[in-house]
C-alpha positions as CSV (number, residue, x, y, z in Angstrom):
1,X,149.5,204.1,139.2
2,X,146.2,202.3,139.5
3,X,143.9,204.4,141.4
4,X,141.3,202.6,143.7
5,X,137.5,203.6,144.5
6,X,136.7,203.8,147.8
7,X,133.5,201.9,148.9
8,X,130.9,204.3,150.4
9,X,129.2,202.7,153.7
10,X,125.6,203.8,154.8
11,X,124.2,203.4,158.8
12,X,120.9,201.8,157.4
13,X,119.5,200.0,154.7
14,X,116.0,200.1,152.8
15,X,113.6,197.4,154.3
16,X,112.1,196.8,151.2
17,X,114.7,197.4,148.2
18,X,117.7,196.6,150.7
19,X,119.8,199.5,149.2
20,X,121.9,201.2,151.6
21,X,121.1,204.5,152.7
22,X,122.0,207.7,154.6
23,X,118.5,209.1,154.3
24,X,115.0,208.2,154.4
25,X,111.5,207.2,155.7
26,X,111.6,205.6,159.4
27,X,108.2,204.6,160.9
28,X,108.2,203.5,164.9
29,X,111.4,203.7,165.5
30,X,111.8,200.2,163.6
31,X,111.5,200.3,159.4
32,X,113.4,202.1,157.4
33,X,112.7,202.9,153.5
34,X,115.0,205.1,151.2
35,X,111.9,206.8,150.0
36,X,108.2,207.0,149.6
37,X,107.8,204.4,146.9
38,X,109.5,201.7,148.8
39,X,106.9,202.1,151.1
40,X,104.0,202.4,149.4
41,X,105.4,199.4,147.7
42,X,105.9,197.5,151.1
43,X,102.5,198.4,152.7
44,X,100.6,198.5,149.5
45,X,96.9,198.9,150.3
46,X,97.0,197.6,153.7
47,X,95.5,200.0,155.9
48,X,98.3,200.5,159.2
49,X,98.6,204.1,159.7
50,X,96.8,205.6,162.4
51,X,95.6,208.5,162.1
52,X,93.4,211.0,164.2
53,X,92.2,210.8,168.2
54,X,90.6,208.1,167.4
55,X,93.8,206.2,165.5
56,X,92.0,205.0,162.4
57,X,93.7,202.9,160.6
58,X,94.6,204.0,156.6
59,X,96.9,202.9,153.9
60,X,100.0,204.7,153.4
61,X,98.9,206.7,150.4
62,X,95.6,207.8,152.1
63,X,98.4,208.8,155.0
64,X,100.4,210.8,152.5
65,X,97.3,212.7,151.3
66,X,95.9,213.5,154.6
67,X,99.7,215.2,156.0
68,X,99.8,217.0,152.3
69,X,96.5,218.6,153.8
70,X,97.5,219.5,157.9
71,X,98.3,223.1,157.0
72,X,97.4,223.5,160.8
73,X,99.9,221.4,161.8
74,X,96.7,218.9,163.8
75,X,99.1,216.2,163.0
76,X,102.1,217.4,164.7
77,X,100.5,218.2,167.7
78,X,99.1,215.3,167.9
79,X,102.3,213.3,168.0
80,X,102.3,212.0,164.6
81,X,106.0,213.2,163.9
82,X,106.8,210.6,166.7
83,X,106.6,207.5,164.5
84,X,107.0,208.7,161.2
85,X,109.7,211.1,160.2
86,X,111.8,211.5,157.5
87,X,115.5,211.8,158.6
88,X,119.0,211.3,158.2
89,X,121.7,209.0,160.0
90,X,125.5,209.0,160.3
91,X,127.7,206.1,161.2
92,X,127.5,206.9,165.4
93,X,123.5,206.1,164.9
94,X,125.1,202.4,164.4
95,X,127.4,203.3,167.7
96,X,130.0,202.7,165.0
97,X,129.4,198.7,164.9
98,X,128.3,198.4,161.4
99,X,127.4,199.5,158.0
100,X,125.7,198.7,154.8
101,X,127.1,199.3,150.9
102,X,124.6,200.1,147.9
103,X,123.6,196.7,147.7
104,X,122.7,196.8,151.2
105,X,125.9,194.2,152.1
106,X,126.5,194.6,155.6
107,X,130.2,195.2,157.1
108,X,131.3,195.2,160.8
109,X,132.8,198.7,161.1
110,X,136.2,197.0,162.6
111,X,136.6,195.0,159.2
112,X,136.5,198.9,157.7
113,X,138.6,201.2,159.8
114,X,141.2,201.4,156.5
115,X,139.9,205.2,155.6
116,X,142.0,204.6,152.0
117,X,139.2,201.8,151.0
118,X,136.2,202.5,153.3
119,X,134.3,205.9,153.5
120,X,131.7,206.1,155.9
121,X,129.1,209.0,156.2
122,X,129.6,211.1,159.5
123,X,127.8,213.7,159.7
C-alpha cells in the first residue's frame, strides 16, 4: 500500500521569497516576511522605518540595531510594536478562505477540506 504525503498549507506567504509561512515578520498590518533577511533583502538601504517622536526615517538594519538597544522598552511605549511585530497565524487569520504551500501556491480552502491530502496549521 502506497502511502501518500499530505501537503502542509500555511495562512501567509513571504512577500519577498513567496514561501509559505506560519510565522514571521509583519510590518503595518500589510507585509509579511518569513524572517529578517527577507526583509532586509526587500527594503535594502532604503530608509522607511520610523523611528522616535519625531518618526525619523531609517533603514531596516539601522531599525534592527536601535530595538537590540531599547532595554527600557522607549520603543514599546511608544507604539512601535503596533506596526512591526513578529507573530504567528493559523488558518482562521484567512477566515478559512485560503492558503498557501511551500512554494507559496495559493489554494481556496474549499478545494482542500479532504483532511487525508491537505493539512492545515490551526493553532
Amino acid at each position: 500500500m502506497e502511502t501518500k504525503r499530505k501537503l502542509y498549507l500555511y495562512p501567509r506567504k513571504c512577500d519577498f521569497c513567496g514561501k509559505g509561512m506560519e510565522k514571521g515578520i509583519m510590518i503595518s498590518q500589510g507585509e509579511y516576511y518569513c524572517d529578517e533577511k527577507c526583509c532586509m533583502d526587500q527594503h535594502k538601504d532604503n530608509k522607511c522605518f520610523p523611528i522616535g517622536e519625531n518618526d525619523t526615517l531609517v533603514t531596516y538594519k539601522e531599525f534592527l540595531q536601535i530595538l537590540d538597544t531599547d532595554i527600557d522598552d522607549e520603543l514599546f511605549n511608544g507604539g512601535i510594536y503596533e506596526w512591526y511585530s513578529f507573530t504567528e497565524w493559523f488558518i482562521y487569520d484567512n477566515d478559512f478562505e485560503y492558503g498557501y504551500d511551500i512554494f507559496g501556491n495559493k489554494y481556496k480552502a474549499e478545494d482542500t477540506l479532504d483532511e487525508n491530502i491537505y493539512e492545515w496549521k490551526r493553532g
